[in-house]
C-alpha positions as CSV (number, residue, x, y, z in Angstrom):
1,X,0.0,0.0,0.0
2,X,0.9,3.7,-0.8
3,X,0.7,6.8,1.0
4,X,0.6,10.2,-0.7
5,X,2.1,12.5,1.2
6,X,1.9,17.1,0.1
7,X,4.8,18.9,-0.8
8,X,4.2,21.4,2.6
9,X,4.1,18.8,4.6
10,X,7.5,18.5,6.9
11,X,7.9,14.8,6.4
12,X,11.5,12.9,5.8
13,X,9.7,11.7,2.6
14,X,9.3,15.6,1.6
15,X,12.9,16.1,2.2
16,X,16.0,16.4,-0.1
17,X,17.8,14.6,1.9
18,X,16.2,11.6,2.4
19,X,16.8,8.3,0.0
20,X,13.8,5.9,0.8
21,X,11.8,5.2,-2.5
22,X,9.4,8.0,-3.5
23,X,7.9,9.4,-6.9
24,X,7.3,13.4,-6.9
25,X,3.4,13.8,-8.6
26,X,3.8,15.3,-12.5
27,X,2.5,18.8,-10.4
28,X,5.4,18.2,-7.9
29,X,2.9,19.0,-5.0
30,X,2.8,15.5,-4.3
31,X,4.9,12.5,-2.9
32,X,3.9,8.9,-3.0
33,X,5.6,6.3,-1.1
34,X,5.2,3.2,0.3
35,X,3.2,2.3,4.2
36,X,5.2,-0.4,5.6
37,X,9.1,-0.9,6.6
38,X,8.0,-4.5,4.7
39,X,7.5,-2.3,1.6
40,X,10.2,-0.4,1.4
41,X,9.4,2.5,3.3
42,X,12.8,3.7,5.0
43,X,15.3,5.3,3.7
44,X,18.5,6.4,4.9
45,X,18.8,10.1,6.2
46,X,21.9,11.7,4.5
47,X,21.9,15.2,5.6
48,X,25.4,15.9,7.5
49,X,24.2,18.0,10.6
50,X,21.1,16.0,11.2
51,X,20.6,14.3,14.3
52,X,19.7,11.6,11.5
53,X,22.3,11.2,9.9
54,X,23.3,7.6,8.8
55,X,19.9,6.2,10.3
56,X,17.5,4.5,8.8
57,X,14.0,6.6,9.1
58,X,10.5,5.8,7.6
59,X,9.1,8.2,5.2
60,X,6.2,9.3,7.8
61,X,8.4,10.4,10.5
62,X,8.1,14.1,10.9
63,X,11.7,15.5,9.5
64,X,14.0,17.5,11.8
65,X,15.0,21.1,12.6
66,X,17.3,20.4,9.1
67,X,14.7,19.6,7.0
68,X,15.3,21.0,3.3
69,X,12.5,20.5,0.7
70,X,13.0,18.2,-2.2
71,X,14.3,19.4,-5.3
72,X,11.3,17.3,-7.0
73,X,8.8,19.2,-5.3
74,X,7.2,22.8,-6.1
């Protein structure tokens, strides 16, 4: 199952930084991604001076104080 996720939305999924597997909407206002860890719902969190760093987080979790936007996204 998929979970569509909007572009305002301060999500690790919505983030550049994150490396899970995601698909950006053709409006780019829009993230899909997938429910379960089973799925292939984490990723790995790549920002530098993020308490995340290195970890595996799930695309739900509600980003950090680094968050940055995905490119993908308007």
């Amino acid at each position: 199952m998929a979970l569509i996720s909007t572009a305002a939305v301060k999500k690790c999924v919505t983030c550049e930084f994150w490396n899970g597997a995601r698909v950006a909407s053709p409006t780019g206002r829009e993230v899909k991604y997938k429910l379960r860890p089973t799925d292939g719902d984490t990723g790995i969190c790549s920002n530098g001076s993020s308490i995340k760093k290195g970890k595996p987080v799930r695309g739900g979790d509600s980003g950090c104080t680094k968050w940055t936007k995905w490119s993908s996204l308007k």
